[in-house]
C-alpha positions as CSV (number, residue, x, y, z in Angstrom):
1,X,-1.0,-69.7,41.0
2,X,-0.9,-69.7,37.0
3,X,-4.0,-68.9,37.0
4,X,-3.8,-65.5,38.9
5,X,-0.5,-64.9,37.1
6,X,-2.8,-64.6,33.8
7,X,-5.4,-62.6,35.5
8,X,-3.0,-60.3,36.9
9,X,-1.5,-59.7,33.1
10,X,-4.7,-59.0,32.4
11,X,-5.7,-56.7,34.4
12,X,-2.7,-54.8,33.6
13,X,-3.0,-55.0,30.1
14,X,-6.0,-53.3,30.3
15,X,-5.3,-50.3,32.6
16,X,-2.5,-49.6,29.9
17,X,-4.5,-49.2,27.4
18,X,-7.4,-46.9,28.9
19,X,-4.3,-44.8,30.3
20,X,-3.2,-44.7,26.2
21,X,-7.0,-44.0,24.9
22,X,-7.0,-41.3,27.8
23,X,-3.5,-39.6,27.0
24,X,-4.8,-39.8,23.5
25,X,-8.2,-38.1,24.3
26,X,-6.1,-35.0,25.9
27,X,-4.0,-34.8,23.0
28,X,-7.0,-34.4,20.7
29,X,-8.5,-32.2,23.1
30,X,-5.3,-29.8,23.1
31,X,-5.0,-29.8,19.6
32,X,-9.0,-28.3,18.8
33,X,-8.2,-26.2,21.3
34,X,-5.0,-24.6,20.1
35,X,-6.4,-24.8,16.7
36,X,-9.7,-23.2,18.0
37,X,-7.5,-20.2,20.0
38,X,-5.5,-20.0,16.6
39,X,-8.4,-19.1,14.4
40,X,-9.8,-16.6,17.0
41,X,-6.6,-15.1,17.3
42,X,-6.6,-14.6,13.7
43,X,-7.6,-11.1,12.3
44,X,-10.6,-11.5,10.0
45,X,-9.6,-11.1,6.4
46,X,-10.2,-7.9,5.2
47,X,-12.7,-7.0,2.6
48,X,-13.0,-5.1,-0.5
49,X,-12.1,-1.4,-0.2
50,X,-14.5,1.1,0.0
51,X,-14.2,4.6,-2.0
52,X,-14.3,7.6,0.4
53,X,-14.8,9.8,-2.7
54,X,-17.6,10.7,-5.0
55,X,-18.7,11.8,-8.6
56,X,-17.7,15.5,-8.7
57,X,-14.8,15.5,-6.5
58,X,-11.3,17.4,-7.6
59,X,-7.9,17.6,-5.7
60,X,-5.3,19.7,-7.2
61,X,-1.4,19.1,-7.1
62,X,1.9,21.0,-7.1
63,X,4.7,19.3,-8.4
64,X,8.2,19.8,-7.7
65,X,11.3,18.4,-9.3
66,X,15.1,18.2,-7.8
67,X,18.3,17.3,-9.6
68,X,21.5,16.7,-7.3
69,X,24.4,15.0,-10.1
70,X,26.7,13.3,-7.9
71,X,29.2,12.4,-11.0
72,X,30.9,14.1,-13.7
73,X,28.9,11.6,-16.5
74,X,25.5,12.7,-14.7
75,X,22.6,14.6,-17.0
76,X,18.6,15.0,-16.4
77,X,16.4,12.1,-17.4
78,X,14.3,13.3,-20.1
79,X,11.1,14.6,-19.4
80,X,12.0,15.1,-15.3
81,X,11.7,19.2,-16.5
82,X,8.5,18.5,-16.7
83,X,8.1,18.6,-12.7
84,X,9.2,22.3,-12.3
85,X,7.1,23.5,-15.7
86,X,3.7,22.3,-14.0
87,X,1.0,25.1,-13.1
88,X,-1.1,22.3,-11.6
89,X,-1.7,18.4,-11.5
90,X,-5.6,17.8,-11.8
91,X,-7.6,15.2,-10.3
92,X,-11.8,15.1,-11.3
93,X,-13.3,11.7,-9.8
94,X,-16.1,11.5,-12.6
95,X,-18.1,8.0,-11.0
96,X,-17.1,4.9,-8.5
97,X,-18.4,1.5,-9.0
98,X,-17.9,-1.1,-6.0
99,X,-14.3,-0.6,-5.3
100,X,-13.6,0.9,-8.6
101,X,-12.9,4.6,-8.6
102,X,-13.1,6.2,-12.7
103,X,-11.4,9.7,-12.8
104,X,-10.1,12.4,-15.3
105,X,-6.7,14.0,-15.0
106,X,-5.1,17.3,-16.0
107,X,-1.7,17.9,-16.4
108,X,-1.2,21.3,-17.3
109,X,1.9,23.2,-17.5
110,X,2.8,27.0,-17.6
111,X,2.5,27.5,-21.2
112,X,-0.4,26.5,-21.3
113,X,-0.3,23.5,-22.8
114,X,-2.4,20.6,-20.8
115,X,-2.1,16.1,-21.2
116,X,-5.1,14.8,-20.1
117,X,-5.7,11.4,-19.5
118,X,-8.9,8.9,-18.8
119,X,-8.3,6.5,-16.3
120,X,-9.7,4.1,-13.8
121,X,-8.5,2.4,-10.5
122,X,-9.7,-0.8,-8.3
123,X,-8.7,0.3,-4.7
124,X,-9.3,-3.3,-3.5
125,X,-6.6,-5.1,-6.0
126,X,-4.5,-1.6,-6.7
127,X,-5.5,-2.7,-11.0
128,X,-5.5,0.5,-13.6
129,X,-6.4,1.5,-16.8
130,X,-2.7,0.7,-17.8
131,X,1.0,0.7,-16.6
132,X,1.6,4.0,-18.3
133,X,-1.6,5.8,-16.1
134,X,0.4,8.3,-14.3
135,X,-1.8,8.9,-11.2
136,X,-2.2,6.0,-9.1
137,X,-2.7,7.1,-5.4
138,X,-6.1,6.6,-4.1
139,X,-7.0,4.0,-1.3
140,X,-9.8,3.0,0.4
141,X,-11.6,5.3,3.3
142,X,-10.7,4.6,6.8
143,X,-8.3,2.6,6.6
144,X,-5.8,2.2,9.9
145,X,-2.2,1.3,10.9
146,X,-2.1,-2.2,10.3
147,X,-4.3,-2.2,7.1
148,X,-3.0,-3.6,3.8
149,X,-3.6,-0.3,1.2
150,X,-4.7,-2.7,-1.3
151,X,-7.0,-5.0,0.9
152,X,-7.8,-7.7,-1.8
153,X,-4.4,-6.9,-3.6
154,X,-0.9,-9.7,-3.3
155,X,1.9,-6.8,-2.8
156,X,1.0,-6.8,1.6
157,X,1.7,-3.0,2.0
158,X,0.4,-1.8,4.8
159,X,-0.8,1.8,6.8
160,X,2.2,2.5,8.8
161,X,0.5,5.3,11.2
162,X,-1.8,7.6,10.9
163,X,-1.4,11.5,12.5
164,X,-3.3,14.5,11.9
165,X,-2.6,17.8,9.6
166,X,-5.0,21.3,10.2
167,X,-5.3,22.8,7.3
168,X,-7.5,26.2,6.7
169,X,-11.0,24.7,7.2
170,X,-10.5,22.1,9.7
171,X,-8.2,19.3,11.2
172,X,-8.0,15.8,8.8
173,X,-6.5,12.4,10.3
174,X,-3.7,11.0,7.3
175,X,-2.9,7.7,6.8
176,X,1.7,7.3,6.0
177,X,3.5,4.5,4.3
178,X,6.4,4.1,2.6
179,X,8.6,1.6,0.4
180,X,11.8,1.2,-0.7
181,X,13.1,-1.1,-3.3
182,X,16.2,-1.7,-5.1
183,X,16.5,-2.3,-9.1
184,X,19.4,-2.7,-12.0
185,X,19.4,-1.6,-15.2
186,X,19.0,-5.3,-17.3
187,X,20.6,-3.4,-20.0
188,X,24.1,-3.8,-18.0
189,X,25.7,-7.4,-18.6
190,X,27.5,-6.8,-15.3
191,X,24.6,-5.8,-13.2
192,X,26.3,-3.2,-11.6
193,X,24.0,-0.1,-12.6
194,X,21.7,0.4,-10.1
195,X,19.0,2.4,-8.8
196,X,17.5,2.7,-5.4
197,X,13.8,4.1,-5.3
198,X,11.8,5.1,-1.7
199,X,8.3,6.4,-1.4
200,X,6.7,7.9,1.7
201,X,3.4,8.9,0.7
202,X,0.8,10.9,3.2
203,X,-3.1,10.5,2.1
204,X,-6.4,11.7,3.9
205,X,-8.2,9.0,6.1
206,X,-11.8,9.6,5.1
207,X,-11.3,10.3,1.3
208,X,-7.9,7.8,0.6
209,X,-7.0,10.7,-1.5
210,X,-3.5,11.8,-2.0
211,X,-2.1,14.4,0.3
212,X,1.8,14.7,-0.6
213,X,4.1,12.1,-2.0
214,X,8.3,12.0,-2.0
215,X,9.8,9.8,-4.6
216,X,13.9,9.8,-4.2
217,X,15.7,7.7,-6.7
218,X,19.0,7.4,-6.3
219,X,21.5,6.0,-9.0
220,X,25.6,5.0,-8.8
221,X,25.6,4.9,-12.6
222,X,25.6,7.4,-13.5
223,X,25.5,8.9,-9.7
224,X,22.6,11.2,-9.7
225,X,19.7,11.6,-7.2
226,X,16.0,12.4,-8.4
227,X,13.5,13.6,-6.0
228,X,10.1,14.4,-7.0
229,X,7.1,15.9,-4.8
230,X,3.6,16.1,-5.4
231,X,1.6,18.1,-2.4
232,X,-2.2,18.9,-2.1
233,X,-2.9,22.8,-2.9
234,X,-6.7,22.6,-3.2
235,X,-9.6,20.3,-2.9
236,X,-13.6,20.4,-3.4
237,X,-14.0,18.1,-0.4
238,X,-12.3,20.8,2.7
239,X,-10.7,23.9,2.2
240,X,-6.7,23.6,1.8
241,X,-5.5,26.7,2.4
């Protein structure tokens, strides 16, 4: 009777653990599994950008400048005349390397007086000659909603949509986004000066070139509101107008 008593322990001892080795064995097996589906799941990580334009291409600007003083303190910014003095806004791609894109630009203004500047731009990272470089947006070609504008870069903004705009020659799909941020003047102990910023920005799928840009700052101290517009008039790549 003993004896069956310890066999019978036994033989329960040992279903016990094959049932534990075999719950184990599922778990394991769920786990791959959801880490498999997880990485399929995954969108591949995107690459470097690639240029859509070439030595020899120009794009040509209007820009436009707005002033709307909300307070009795309120006075132009020095410089923002500038805007509403400009004959044209210049761009001349002179070479592009990998995802690096080297360009000229001309500033010229009705009296005839021009600033040029020498620059360069890494469309995968968003780096530039320098912080001071005034013209910043070009992108990488076919880029879609969804895409990050700087593919390789660490700020995550992203094609919102893209839609299309006919101009003379022939229909072009543009790729939208926009940002707004929020910033204070760190010369105010109190903090209180403030100065709300939003860009919505329209450029051309296939080139990543600019098509038109809004910048709207708006500021409670004093309370003033900026805009500024830059909009496509010509371009060696399709007819404009």
């Amino acid at each position: 009777m003993g004896d069956r008593y310890i066999i019978r322990m036994s033989y329960s001892k040992k279903k016990s653990s094959a049932l534990i080795y075999l719950l184990v064995a599922l778990l394991v097996a769920l786990i791959v599994a959801g880490v498999a589906i997880f990485f399929v799941l995954q969108p591949p990580p995107e690459g470097p950008a690639v240029p859509g334009v070439k030595a020899g291409d120009v794009f040509t600007y209007s820009l436009q400048g707005r002033t709307t003083f909300l307070g009795e303190e309120a006075i132009q910014p020095d410089g923002f005349e500038q805007y509403n003095q400009t004959d044209y806004y210049q761009v001349h791609i002179l070479n592009v390397e990998d995802s690096v894109v080297y360009f000229t630009t001309t500033w010229r203004f009705l009296n005839g007086t021009e600033i040029f500047e020498q620059a360069w731009i890494d469309l995968s990272f968003g780096n530039k000659t320098d912080s001071t470089t005034t013209f910043w947006p070009i992108y990488g070609s076919d880029l879609k909603a969804g895409n990050k504008l700087r593919p390789l870069g660490a700020d995550g903004i992203i094609v919102e949509k893209t839609d299309v705009k006919t101009y003379a020659s022939e229909a072009r799909e543009r790729n939208y986004w926009t940002l707004s941020d929020s910033f204070y003047d760190s010369t105010d102990p109190t903090m209180s000066s403030t100065r709300n910023e939003l860009n919505s920005v329209y450029f051309d799928r296939q080139t990543g070139m600019l098509e038109s840009l809004t910048n709207v700052q708006e500021y409670n101290t004093p309370a003033m509101l900026l805009v500024t517009t830059w909009q496509l008039v010509d371009s060696s790549v399709w007819q404009v107008k």
